[in-house]
C-alpha positions as CSV (number, residue, x, y, z in Angstrom):
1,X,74.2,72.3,175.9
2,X,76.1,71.8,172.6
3,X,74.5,69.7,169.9
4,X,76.1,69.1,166.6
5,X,75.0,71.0,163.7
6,X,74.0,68.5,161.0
7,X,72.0,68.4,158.4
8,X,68.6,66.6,158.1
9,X,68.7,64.8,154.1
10,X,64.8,64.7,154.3
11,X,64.8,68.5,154.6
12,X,67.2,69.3,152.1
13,X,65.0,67.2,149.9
14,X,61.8,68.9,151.1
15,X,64.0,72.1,150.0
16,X,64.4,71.0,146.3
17,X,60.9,69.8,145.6
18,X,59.4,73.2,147.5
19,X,61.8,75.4,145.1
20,X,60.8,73.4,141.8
21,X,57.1,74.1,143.0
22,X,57.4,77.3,143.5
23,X,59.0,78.3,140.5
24,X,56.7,76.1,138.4
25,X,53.9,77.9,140.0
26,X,55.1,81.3,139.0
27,X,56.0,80.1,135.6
28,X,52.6,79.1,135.4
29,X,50.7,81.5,136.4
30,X,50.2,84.1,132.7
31,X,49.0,80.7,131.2
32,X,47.2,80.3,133.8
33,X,44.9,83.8,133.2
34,X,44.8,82.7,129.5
35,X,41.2,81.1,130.0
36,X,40.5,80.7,126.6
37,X,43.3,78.8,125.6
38,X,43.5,74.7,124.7
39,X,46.6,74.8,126.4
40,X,45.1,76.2,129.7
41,X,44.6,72.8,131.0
42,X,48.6,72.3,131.5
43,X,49.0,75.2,133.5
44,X,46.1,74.7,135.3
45,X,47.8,71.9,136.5
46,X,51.4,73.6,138.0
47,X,49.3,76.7,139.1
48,X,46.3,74.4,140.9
49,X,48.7,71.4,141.8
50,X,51.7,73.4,143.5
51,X,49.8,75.6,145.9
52,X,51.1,73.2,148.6
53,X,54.8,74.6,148.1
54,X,54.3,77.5,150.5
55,X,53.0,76.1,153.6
56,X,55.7,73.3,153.0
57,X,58.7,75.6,153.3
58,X,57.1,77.2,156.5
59,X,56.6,73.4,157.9
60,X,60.4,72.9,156.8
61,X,61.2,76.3,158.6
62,X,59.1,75.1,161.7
63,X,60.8,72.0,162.1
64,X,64.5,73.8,162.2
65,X,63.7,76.6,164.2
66,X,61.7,74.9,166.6
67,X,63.9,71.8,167.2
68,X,64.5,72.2,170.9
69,X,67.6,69.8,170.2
70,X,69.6,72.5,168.2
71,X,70.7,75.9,170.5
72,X,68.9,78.7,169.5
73,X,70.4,82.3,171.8
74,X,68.2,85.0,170.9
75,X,71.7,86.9,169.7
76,X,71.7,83.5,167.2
77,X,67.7,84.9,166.3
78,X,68.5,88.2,165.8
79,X,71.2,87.6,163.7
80,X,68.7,85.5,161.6
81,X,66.2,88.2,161.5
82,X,68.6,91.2,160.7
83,X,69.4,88.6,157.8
84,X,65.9,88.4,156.2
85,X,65.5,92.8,156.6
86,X,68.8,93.1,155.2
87,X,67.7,90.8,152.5
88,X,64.5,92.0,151.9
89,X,65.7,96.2,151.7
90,X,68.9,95.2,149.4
91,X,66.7,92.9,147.3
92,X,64.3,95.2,147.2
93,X,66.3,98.3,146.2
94,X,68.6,96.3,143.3
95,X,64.7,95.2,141.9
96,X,63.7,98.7,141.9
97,X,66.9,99.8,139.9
98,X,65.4,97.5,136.6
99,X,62.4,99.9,136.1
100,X,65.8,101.9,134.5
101,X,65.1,99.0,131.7
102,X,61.8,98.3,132.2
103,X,59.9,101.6,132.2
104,X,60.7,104.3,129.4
105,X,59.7,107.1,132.2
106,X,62.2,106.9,134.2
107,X,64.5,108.9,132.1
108,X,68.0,109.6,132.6
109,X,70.4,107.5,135.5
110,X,70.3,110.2,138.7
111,X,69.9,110.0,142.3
112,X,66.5,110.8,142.3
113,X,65.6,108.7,139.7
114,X,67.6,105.4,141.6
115,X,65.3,106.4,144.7
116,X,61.9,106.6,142.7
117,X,62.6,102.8,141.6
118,X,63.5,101.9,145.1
119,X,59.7,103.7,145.7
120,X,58.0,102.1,143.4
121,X,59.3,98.9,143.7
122,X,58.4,99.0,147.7
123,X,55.5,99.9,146.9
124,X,54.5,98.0,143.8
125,X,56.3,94.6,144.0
126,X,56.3,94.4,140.3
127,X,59.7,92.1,140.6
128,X,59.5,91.1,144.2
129,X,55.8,89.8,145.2
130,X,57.5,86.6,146.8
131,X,59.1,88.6,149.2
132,X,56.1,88.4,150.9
133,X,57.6,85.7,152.4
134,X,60.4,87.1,154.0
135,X,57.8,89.5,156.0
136,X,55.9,86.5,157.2
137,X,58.9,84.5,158.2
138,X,60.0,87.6,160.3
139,X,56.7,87.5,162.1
140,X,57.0,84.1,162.9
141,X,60.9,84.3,164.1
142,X,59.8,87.2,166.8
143,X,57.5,84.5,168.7
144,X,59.9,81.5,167.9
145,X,61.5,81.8,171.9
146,X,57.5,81.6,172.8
147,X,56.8,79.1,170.5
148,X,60.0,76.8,171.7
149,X,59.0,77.1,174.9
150,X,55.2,75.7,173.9
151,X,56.4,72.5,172.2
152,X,59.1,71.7,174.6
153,X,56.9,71.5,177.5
154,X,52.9,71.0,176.2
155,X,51.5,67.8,175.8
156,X,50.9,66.1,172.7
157,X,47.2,66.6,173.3
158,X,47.5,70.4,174.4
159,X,49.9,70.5,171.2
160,X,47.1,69.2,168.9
161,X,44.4,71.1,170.2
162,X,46.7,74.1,169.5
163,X,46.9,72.6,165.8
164,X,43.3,71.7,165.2
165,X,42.6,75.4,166.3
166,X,44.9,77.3,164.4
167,X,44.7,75.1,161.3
168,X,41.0,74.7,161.1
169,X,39.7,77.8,161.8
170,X,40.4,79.8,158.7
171,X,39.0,76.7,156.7
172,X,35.7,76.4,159.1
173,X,35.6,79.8,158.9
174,X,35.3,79.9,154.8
175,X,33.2,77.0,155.2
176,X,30.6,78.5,156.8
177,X,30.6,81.3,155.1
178,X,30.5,79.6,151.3
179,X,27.9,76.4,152.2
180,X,25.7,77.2,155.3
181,X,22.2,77.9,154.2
182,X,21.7,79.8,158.0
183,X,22.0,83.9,156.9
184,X,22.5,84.2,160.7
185,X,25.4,82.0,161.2
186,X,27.3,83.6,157.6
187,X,26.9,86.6,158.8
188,X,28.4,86.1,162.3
189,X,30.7,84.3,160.6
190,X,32.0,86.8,158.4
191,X,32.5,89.1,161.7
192,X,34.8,86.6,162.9
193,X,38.8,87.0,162.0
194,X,41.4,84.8,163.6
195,X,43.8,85.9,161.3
196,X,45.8,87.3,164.0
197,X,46.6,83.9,166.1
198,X,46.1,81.3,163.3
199,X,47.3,81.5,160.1
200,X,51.2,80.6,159.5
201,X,51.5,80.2,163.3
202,X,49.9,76.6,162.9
203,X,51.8,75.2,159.9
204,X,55.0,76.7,161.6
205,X,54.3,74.3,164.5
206,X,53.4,71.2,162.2
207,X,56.6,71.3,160.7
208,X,57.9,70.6,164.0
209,X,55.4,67.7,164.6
210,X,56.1,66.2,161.6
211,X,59.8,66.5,161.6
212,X,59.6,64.8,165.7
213,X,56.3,62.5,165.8
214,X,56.4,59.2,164.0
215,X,53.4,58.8,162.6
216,X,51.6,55.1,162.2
217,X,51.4,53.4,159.1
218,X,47.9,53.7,158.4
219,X,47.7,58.0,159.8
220,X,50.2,58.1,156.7
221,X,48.4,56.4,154.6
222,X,45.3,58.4,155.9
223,X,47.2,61.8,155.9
224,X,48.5,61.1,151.8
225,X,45.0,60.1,150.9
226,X,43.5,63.0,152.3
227,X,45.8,65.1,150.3
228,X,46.1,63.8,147.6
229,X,42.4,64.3,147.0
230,X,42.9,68.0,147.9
231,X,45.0,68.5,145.6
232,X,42.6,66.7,143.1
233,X,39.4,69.3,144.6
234,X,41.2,72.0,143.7
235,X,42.2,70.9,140.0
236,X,38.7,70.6,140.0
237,X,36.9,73.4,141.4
238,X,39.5,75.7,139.5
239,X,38.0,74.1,136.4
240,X,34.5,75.3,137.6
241,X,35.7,78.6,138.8
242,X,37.4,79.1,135.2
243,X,34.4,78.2,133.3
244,X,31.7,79.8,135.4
245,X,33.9,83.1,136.6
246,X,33.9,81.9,140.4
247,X,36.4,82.8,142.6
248,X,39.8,80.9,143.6
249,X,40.9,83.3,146.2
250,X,39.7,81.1,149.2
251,X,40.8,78.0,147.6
252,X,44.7,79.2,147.0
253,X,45.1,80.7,150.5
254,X,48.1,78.6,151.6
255,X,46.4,78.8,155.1
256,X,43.6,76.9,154.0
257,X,43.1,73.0,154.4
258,X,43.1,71.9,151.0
259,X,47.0,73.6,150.6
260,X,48.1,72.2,154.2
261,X,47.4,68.7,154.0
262,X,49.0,68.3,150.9
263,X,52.1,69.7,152.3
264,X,52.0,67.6,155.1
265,X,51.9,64.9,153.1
266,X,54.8,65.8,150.8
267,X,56.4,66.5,154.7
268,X,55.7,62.8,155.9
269,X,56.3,60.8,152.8
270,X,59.7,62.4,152.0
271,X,60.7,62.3,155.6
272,X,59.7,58.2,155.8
273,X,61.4,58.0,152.1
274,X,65.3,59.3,152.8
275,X,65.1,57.3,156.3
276,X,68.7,55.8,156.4
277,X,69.3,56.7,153.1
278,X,72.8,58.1,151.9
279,X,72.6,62.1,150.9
280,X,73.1,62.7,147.4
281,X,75.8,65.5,147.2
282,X,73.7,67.3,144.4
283,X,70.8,67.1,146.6
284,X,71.9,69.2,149.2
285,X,74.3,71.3,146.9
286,X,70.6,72.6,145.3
287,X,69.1,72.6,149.1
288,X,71.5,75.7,149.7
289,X,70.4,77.6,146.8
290,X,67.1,77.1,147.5
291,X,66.7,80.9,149.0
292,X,68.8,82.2,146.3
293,X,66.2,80.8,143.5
294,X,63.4,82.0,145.4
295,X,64.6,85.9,145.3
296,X,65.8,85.3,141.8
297,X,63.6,83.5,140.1
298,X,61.2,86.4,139.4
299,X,63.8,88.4,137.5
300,X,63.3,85.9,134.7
301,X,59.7,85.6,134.8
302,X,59.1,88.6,134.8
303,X,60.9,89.6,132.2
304,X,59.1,86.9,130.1
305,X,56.5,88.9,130.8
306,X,57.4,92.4,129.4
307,X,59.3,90.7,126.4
308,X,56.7,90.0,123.4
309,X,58.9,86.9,121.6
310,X,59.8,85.2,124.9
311,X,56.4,85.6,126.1
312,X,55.4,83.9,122.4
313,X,57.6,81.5,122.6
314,X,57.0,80.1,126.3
315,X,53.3,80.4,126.4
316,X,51.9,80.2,122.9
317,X,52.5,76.5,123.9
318,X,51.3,73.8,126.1
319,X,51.8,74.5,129.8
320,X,52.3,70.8,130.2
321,X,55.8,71.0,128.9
322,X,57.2,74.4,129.1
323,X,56.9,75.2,132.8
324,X,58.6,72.2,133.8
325,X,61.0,72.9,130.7
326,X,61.6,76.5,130.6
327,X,61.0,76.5,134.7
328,X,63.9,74.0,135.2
329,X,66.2,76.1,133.1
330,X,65.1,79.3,135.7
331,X,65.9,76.8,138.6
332,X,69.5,75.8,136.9
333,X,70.1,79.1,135.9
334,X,69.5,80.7,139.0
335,X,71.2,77.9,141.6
336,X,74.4,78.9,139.2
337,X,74.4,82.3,140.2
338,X,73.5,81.3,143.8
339,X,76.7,79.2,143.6
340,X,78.9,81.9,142.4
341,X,77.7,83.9,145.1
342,X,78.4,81.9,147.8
343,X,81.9,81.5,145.9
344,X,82.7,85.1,146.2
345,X,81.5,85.3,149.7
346,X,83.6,82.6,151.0
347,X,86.3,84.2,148.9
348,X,85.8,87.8,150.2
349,X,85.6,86.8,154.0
350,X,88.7,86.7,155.7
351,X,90.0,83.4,156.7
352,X,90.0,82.5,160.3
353,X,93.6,81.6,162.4
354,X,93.8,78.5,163.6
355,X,94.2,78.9,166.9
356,X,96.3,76.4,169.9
357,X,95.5,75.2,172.9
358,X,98.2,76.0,175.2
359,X,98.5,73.5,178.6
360,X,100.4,74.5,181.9
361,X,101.0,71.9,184.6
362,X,100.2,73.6,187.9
């Protein structure tokens, strides 16, 4: 089977508004802790309001990997996986070298010394806590033959009931244990971990429904109600955790309902909006850096964060307008580098012969 590779606009926009997110959620997150602050409410809003952002990149992941359309030879998968460890040890070491900068106990520049910040970093994750995501998204690519398999030949029904599973338990799980006023049933609950067949596994798999299913008007309009108000409850509740020193833990998990709705929402409505529409060239130029920003974009605010007058002069104001602001400039900054990476690449690797089809008459 050969199948043209093309690309999907609606995922390249998914790609764009999932990196923004995402940076705008780690911008916002030291104004975030600032409790105190008349300010807090605008970065309340990115750090509360963009949750959705990671379960929507493992929907858009989902909905490549899965598409039964596309060829996917476990050399092809392997290739992709050696990929994400390669990026994830390199990344990791180069992070590890700026505790050099960072950390006035690190001395002099020696071997020893270029191996500690490769430690500590592996360890620690002070520049590299998103790379969490590389980890998961290996996970998930070991079981993607298994998982091709499942959605090319289940039903829609078995396919749903594999969703309503995965998806709800974590949720009903938390549930229970938060609101049931039974002792017995929150403390069999509480024994209970599905961790190890839910979780991503579930959004992984509704990035492919999404991306094949055509959903009805009104399960759209259902489906951007529904999260819409999620994203509203946990505005809210963050409010009340803030003020009454709950905790958010639960709420953020980006395997809980009130993240993966909202993602699936973002999923439908941009999918439904680019329908026949023409790609925007700067659309999907930024789609391709999208990667690139998320391994950088922590360099910068992080650095922020160990620098007293940039820390003063991004947060000592309103969250409202500097994540977006100073966050944009991050995502600009950093899709430039991507660019000039790609550049070098492209210029580095050798170029390939053309080659001739040569025809004998017999």
């Amino acid at each position: 089977m050969h199948t043209e590779k093309k690309r999907l606009y609606y995922l390249d926009v998914l790609r764009v508004i999932g990196m923004c997110s995402i940076v705008f959620l780690h911008f916002s997150v030291p104004g975030w802790w600032q409790t105190d602050s008349s300010s807090w409410w605008g970065y309340n809003i990115f750090h509360s309001g963009t949750r959705w952002a990671v379960p929507l990149f493992f929907m858009i992941s989902g909905a490549l990997f899965l598409n039964t359309q596309r060829e996917m030879p476990l050399k092809k998968l392997g290739l992709h996986m050696l990929k994400l460890i390669l990026v994830f040890s390199v990344g990791k070491f180069l992070y590890g070298q700026l505790a050099f900068f960072t950390n006035p106990d690190f001395g002099s520049f020696s071997i020893s010394n270029i191996l500690r910040g490769f430690g500590d970093e592996m360890r620690n994750s002070q520049f590299t806590y998103q790379f969490w995501f590389l980890t998961a998204l290996l996970a998930l690519y070991m079981i993607v033959p298994l998982l091709r398999g499942f959605v090319k030949n289940a039903s829609k029904q078995e396919i749903m009931f594999f969703l309503t599973l995965t998806i709800l338990a974590d949720t009903g799980l938390w549930v229970i244990i938060q609101y049931c006023p039974i002792a017995i049933f929150t403390q069999l609950a509480q024994q209970f971990s599905f961790t190890y067949v839910t979780g991503y596994i579930g959004v992984f798999v509704l990035g492919w429904c999404l991306s094949n299913w055509q959903l009805s008007k009104k399960t759209r309009i259902a489906l951007y109600l529904t999260g819409g108000l999620c994203v509203l409850w946990v505005l809210l509740y963050s409010v009340y955790a803030a003020k009454n020193g709950g905790s958010t833990d639960a709420l953020y998990s980006y395997t809980m309902l009130q993240n993966i709705l909202p993602a699936a929402a973002v999923f439908t409505f941009v999918r439904q909006l680019c329908t026949d529409k023409e790609p925007l060239k700067i659309v999907s130029l930024l789609a391709k850096t999208a990667m690139g920003v998320y391994l950088l974009h922590t360099l910068f605010t992080q650095l922020i964060r160990i620098t007293p007058n940039l820390w003063q002069m991004v947060y000592s104001h309103n969250g409202i307008w500097t994540v977006p602001v100073y966050g944009g400039l991050v995502v600009i900054v950093c899709s430039f580098f991507t660019l000039i990476w790609f550049q070098l690449v492209k210029w580095i690797q050798p170029k390939k012969q053309p080659t001739f089809a040569v025809s004998r008459e017999e």
